[in-house]
C-alpha positions as CSV (number, residue, x, y, z in Angstrom):
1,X,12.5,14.4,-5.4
2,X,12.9,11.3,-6.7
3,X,16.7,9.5,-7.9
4,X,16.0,10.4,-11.2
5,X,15.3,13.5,-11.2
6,X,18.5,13.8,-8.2
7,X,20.8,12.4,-10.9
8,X,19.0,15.0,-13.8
9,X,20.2,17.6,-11.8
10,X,23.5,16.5,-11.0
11,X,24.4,15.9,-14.7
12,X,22.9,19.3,-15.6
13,X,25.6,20.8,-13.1
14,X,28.4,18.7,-14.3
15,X,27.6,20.0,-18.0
16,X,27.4,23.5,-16.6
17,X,24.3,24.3,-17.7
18,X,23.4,25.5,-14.7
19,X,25.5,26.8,-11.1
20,X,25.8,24.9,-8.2
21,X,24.3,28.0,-6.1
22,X,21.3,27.3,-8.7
23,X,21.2,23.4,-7.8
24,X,21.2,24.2,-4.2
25,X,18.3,26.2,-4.1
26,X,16.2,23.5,-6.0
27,X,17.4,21.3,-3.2
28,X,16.6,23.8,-0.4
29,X,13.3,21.8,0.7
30,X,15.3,18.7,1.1
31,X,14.5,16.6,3.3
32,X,11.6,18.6,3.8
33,X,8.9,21.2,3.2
34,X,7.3,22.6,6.4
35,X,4.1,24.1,5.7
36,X,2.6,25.0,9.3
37,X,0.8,22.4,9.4
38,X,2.0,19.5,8.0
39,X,6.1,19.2,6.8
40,X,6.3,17.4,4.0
41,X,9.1,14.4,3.7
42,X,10.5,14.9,-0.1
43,X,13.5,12.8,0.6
44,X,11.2,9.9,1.2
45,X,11.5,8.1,-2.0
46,X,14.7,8.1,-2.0
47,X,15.6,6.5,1.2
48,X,12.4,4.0,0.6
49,X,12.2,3.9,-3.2
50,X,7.5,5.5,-2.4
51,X,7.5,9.1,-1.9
52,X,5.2,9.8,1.1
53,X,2.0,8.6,1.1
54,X,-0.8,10.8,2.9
55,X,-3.3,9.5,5.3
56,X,-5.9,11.8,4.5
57,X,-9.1,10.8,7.1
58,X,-9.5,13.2,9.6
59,X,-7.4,15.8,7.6
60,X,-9.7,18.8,5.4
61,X,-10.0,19.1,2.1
62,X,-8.2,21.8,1.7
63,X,-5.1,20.2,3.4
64,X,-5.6,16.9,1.3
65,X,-5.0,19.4,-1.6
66,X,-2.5,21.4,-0.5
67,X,-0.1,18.9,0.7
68,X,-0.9,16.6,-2.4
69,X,-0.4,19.2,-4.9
70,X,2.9,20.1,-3.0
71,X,3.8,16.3,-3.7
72,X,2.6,16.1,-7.5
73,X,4.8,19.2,-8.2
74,X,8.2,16.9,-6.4
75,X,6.9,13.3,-7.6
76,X,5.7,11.5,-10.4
77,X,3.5,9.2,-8.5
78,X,1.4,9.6,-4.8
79,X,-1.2,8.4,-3.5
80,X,-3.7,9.2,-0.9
81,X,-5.1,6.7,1.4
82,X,-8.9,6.9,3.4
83,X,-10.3,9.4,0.9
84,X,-13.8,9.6,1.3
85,X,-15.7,10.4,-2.1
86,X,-17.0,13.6,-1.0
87,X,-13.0,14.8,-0.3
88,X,-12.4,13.2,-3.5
89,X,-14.6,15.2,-5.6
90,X,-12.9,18.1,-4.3
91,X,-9.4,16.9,-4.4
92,X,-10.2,15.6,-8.7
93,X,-11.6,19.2,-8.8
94,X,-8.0,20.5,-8.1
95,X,-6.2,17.8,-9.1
96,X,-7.9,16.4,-12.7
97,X,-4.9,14.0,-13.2
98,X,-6.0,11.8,-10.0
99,X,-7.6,8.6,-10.2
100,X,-10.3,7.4,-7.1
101,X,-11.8,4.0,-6.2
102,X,-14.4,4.3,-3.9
103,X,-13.9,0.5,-2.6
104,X,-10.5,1.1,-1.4
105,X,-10.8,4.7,-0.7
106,X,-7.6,5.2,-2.6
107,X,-6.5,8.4,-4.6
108,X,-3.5,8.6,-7.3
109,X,-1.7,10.7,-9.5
110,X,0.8,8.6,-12.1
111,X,2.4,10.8,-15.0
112,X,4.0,7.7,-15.9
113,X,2.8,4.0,-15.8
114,X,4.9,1.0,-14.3
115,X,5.1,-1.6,-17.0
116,X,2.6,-4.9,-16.2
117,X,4.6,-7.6,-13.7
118,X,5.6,-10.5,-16.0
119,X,3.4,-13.4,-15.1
120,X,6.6,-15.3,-14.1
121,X,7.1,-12.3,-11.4
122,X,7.0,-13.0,-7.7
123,X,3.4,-12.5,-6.3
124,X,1.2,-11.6,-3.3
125,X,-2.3,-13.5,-3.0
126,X,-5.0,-11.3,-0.9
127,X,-7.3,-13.7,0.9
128,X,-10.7,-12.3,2.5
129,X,-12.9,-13.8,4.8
130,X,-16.1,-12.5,3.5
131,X,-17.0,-9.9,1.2
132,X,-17.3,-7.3,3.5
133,X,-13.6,-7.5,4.0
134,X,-13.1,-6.2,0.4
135,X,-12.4,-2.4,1.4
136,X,-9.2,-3.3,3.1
137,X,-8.0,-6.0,1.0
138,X,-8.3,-3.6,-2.0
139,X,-6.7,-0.8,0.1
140,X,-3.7,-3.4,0.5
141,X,-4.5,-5.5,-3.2
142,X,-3.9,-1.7,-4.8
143,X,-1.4,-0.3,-3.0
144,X,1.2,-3.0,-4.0
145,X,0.1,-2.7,-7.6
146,X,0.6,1.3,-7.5
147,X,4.1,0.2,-6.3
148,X,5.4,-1.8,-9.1
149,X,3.8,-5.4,-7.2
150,X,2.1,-8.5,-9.2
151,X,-1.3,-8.9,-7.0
152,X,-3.5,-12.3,-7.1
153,X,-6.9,-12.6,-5.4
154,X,-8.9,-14.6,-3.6
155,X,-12.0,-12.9,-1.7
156,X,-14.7,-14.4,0.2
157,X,-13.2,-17.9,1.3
158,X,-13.4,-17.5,5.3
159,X,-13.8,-20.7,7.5
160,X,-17.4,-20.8,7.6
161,X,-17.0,-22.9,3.6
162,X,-13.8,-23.8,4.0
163,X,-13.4,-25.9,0.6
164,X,-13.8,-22.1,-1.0
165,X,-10.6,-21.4,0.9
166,X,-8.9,-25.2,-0.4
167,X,-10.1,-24.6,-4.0
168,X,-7.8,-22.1,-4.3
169,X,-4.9,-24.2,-2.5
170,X,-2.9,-24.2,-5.5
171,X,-2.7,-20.3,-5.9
172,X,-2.1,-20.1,-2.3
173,X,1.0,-22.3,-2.0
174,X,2.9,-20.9,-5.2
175,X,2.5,-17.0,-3.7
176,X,5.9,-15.5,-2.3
177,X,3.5,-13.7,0.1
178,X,0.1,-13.9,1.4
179,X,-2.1,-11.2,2.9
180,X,-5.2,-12.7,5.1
181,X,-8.1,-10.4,5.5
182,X,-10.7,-11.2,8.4
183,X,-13.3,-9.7,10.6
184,X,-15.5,-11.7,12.6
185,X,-13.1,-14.2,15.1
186,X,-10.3,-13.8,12.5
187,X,-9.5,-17.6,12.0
188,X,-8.8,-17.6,8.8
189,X,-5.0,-16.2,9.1
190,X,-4.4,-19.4,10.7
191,X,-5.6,-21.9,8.7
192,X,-3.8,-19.8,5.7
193,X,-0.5,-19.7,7.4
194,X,-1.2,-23.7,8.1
195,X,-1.4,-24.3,4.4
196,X,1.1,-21.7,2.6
197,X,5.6,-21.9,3.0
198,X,5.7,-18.2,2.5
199,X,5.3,-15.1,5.1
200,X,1.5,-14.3,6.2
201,X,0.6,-11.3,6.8
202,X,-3.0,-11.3,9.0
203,X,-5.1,-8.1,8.5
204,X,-8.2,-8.1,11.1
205,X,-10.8,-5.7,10.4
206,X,-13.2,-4.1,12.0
207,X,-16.1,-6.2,10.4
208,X,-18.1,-8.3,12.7
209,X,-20.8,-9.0,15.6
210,X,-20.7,-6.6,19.1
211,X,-18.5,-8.8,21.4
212,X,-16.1,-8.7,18.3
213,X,-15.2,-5.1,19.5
214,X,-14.7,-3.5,16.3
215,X,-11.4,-5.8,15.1
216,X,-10.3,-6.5,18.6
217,X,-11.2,-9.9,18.8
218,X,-9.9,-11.1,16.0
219,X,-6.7,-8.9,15.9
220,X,-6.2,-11.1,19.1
221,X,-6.8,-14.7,17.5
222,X,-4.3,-13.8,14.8
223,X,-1.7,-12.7,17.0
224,X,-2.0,-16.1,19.1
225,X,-2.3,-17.8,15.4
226,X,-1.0,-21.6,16.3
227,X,0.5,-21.4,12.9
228,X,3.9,-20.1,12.8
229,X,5.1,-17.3,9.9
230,X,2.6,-15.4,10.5
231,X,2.3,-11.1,10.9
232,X,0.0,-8.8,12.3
233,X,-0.8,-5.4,11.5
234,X,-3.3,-3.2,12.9
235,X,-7.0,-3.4,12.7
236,X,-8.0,-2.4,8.8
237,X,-4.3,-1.6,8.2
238,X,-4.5,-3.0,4.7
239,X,-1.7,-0.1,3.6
240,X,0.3,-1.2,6.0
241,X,-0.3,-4.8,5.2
242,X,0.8,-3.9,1.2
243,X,3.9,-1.7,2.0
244,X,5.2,-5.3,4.0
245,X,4.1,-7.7,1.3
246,X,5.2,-5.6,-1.3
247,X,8.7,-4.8,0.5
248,X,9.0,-8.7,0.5
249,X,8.1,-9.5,-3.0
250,X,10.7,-6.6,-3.7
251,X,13.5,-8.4,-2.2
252,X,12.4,-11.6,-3.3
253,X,12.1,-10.6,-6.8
254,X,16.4,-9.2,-6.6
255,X,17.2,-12.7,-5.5
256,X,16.2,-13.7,-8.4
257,X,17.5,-11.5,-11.0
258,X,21.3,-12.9,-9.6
């Protein structure tokens, strides 16, 4: 249950169109739904402002559907993260109103759409390495947009061509936030965070050579970046990575409206 729909039904027992024994049952699941195997946290978007967003690799189908469906009938917007298209066909089967992107692996359901971010609004630049970083910087590029967040890119500018990277210098240093992408050794989080004013965040993947250890090695050269300001989440974490940025650009953005 979203504030919204918290207030709808507050006002619609203050008008006495319905009992408060009436209101309290349609707030019986708060703050959650237990369903045997999963409990669902419907109070989420209201302490966080996202309802709860489901991880849904390693899960069935049938509890992708079941605890999404659960969600849809509480939210107006969720999303489901690490959907592989074969879950997805199933998940579109039950739930037609979804939208999927195969690059990110992302799965949504919006009845309504946020408005377009004013091109004067606060913004995040996603940076990649190399192309093969894409997944997770769309993961993270679209999860900030789902939330309300203005997104600008700049994909495949690793060290290895490093005037790519200072061609886009001036997009760069005007972002409130940037999010570094990077398999291989990872360097590129530094030499962003040695350019930019604003927070990094560094996002190693799991891209790269054997002795790179599947994201290990450069999850390791970003956390002993040289370059201060800079943050680390876990190997191909780009949710994680856009929940932060966009929480930043959030707070940024109410600075500015005083």
């Amino acid at each position: 249950m979203d504030a919204e729909k918290l207030r709808d039904l507050l006002v619609e027992v203050q008008a006495g169109r319905i009992s408060p024994d009436q209101a309290l049952e349609r707030l019986r699941t708060l703050p959650y739904e237990d369903l045997g195997f999963a409990r669902l946290d419907l109070h989420r978007e209201l302490r966080q402002g996202l309802p709860e967003v489901v991880f849904c690799q390693f899960k069935t189908p049938e509890q992708a559907i079941t605890i999404l469906s659960r969600l849809w009938e509480h939210h107006d917007r969720i999303m489901g993260t690490r959907v592989s298209p074969e879950m997805a066909s199933e998940i579109l089967a039950a739930l037609p109103a979804g939208r999927y992107d195969p690059l990110s692996r992302l799965l949504t359901l919006a009845r309504r759409e946020l408005p377009p971010s004013p091109p004067d609004a606060p913004y995040a630049v996603v940076v990649t390495g190399g192309t093969a970083d894409l997944p997770i910087a769309e993961e993270a590029a679209q999860t900030i947009e789902f939330m309300g967040g203005r997104v600008e890119r700049a994909y495949d500018v690793g060290v290895a061509g490093i005037h790519r990277l200072l061609d886009k210098a001036d997009l760069l240093m005007k972002a409130d936030v940037a999010i570094s992408v990077a398999g291989m050794e990872g360097a590129l989080t530094s030499v962003v965070a040695g350019l930019v004013s604003c927070p990094v965040i560094g996002v190693p993947t799991s891209v790269g050579y054997g002795a790179h250890f599947h994201g290990l090695a450069p999850l390791l050269t970003m956390l002993n970046s040289c370059a201060p300001g800079v943050a680390v989440v876990n190997v191909d974490n780009g949710f994680g990575a856009g929940v932060y940025a966009y929480r930043i650009l959030s707070r940024v953005g109410k600075k500015g409206e005083l």
